[in-house]
N, C-alpha and C positions, 0 to 999 in steps of 0.2 A: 757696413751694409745699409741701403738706404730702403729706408721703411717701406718703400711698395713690395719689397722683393722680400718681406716678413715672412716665418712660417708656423702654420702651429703644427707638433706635431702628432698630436692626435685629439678628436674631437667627442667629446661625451656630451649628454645634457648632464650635466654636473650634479646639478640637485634632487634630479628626476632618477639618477643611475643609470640611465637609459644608453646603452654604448650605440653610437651613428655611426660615424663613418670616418677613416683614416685620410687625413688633409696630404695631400702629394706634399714632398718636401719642397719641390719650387713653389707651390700654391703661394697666393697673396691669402692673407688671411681677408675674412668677409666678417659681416653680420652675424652670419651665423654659427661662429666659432663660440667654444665657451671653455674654460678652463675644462684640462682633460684629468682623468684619473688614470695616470699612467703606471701609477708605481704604490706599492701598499705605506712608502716612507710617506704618501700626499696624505693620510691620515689626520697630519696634524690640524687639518682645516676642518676634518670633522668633530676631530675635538672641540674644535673653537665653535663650533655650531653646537655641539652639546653644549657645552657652559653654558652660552647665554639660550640657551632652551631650559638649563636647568636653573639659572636664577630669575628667570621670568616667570620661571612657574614654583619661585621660593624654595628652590630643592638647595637651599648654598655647600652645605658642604662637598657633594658632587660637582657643582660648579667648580667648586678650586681647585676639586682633584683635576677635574678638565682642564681647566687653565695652567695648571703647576704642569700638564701634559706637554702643551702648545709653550710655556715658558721653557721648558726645558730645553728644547728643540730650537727656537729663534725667541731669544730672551731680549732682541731691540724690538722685538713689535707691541708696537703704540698702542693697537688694538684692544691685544690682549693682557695687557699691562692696564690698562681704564679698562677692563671690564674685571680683571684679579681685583682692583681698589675697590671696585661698586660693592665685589661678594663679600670683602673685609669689614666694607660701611656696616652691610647686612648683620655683619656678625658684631659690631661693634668693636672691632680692633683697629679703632683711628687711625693710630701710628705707622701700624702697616699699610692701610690703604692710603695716609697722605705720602706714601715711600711709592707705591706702586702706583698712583695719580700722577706725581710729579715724574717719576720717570716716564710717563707715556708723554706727558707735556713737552718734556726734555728730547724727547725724540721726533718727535713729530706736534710744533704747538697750535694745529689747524683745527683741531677739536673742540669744538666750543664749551662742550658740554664736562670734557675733561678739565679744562682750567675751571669752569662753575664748581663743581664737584671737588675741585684741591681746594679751592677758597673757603666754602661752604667747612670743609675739615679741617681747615689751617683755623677759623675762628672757632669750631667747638674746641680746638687743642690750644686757644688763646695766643695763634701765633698771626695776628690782626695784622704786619706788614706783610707777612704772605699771600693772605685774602686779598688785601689793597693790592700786592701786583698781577694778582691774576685777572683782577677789574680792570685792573689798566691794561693787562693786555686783550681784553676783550672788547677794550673800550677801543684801542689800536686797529682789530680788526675790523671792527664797525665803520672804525674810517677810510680804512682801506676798499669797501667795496661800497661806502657812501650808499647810495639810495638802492642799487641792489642788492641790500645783504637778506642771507637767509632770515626764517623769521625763526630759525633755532637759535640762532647766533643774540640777535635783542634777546630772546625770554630767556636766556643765562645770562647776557650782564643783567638786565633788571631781576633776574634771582638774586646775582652774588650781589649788587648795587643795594638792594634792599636790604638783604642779609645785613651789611654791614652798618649801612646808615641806623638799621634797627637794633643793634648789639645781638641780633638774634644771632643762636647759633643753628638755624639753617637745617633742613631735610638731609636724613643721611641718604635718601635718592631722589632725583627728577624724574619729571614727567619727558624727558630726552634721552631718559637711560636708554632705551633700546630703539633703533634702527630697525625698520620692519619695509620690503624691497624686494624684487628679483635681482640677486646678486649679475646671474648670468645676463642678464638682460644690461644690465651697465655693464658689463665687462664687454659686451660684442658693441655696445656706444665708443668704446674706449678704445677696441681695435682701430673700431673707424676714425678717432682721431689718428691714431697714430700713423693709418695708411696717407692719412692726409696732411700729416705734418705739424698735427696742432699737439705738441707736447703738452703744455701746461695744460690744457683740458682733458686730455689723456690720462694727466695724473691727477686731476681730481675726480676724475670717476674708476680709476684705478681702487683710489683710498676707496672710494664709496663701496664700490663692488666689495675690497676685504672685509670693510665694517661687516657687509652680511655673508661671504661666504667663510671667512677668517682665510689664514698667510696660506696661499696658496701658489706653490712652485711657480704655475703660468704668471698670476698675476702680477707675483715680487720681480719675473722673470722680465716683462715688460715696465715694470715702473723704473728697472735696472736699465732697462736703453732708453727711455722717454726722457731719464735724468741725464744720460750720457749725453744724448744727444743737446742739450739744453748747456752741455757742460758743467752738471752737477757731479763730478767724478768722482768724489768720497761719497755723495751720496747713491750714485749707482752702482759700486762696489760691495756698498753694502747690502743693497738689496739682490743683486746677484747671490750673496753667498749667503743672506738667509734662503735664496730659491737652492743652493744646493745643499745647505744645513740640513733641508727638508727630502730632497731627492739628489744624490749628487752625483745621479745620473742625466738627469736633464740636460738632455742633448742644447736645447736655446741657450739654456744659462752660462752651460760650459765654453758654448761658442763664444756670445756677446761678452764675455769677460775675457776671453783672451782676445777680443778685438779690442777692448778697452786697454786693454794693458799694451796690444801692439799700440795703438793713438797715442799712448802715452814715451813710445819709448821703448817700454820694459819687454824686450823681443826674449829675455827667459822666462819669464812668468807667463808669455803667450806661447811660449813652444808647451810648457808643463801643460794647459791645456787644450793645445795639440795633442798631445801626448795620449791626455782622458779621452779624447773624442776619437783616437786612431785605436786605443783598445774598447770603446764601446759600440765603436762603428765595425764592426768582423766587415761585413762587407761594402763597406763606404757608406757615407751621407754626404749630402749636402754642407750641414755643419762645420762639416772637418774640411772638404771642400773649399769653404768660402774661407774660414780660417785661417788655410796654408796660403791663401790666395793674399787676403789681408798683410801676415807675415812674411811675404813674400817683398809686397810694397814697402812695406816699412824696413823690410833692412834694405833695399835697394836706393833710401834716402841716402 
């Protein structure tokens, strides 16, 4: 499906609870779209909004309950993995939070403040090569975006940079721990990449947006086709199926992965979800629509 012909399929002010108005299923999506509350399984992104409400304001163990919530549900998201490590920091259970750092790292290493924060707990735990590759991959990114880099991005290497050169063992948090943002407000930026074709800026205001809204269906829903399209295809598959982990109703999700799967070839795994979208559609969508349309082409190769 080519990204002008995108839909959302329902529009809420997200943050505000505010319910507006139902997007046509051919609509393009605009500006004004913002992750909907379509279903009570989208929860899991208030939980993530609880947590870091709750360890910013020192309440930790409500925090993890939060988090162990949001982990439970989509246990790759990078997010909420650096932010379960920060509340561990908090409580002083290194080991766990250098477990729950490193796998947000491992999943997603564009987090600056994430690889500070392993490093920073790899030297209180006396594991100084660890520290050392998190500098260097920070020091990596630094190079990578040369004279434009964020100014989050330097005050975590010259954290972890210091940190080390000084045998100090380092803050168990930064002054970077928390992201503070209108979630909604990046995510309708992020539409308009995608109406426009610009994936990789798509997806870095995709991530932004989660940072503050946490994993929400729409959002994972679109970084699952800005990846596709880009032909990140493990990496769009996953994010599809943490957006149906979440809702696995989600009429988008269910679509754009069985057109991933028709591009790929696999015309079973695109009939099965055929299949979802022919029983959740009683009386047709779009979706299912454009789907059978897709699998139509592709077995006719």
């Amino acid at each position: 499906m080519r990204a002008s012909t995108l839909r959302a399929v329902a529009s809420v002010a997200f943050l505000a609870g505010i319910l507006a108005a139902v997007v046509p299923a051919a609509a393009v999506p605009t500006t004004e779209d913002t992750p909907s509350k379509s279903s009570a399984k989208d929860d899991t992104a208030s939980h993530f909004r609880n947590g870091k409400n709750y360890l910013e304001s020192g309440l930790v163990d409500p925090a993890i309950n939060e988090f162990a919530k949001v982990l439970a549900v989509v246990p790759g998201d990078a997010d909420a993995n650096y932010y379960m490590g920060l509340a561990k920091l908090q409580k002083n259970e290194d080991q766990e939070a250098k477990n729950y750092l490193a796998k947000s790292v491992l999943i997603d290493g564009s987090n600056p403040a994430a690889h500070e924060q392993l490093g920073l707990v790899s030297l209180k735990l006396d594991d100084k090569d660890r520290a050392m590759k998190e500098r260097d991959a920070l020091a990596e990114m630094m190079k990578s975006c040369e004279s434009n880099c964020d100014p989050k991005l330097s005050a975590s290497f010259n954290s972890l940079d210091s940190a080390i050169k000084s045998g100090g063992k380092g803050d168990k948090t930064s002054s970077l721990m928390f992201d503070h943002g209108d979630g909604d407000v990046v995510y309708k930026q992020a539409v308009a990449e995608i109406n426009e074709q610009r994936y990789e800026q798509a997806i870095a205001l995709l991530k932004d947006s989660a940072k503050q809204i946490g994993p929400h269906p729409d959002i994972l829903n679109y970084l699952g086709y800005a990846n596709r399209k880009l032909g990140n295809y493990d990496t769009a598959i996953r994010y599809y199926r943490e957006a149906l982990a979440i809702n696995p109703e989600h009429l988008g999700a269910n679509e754009y992965l069985g057109e991933l799967y028709a591009e790929l070839g696999d015309l079973d795994r695109a009939r099965v979800q055929l299949a979802t979208l022919d029983r959740l559609c009683a009386f047709g969508c779009s979706e299912h629509e454009d789907l059978a349309r897709q699998i139509h082409v592709a077995s006719a190769k």
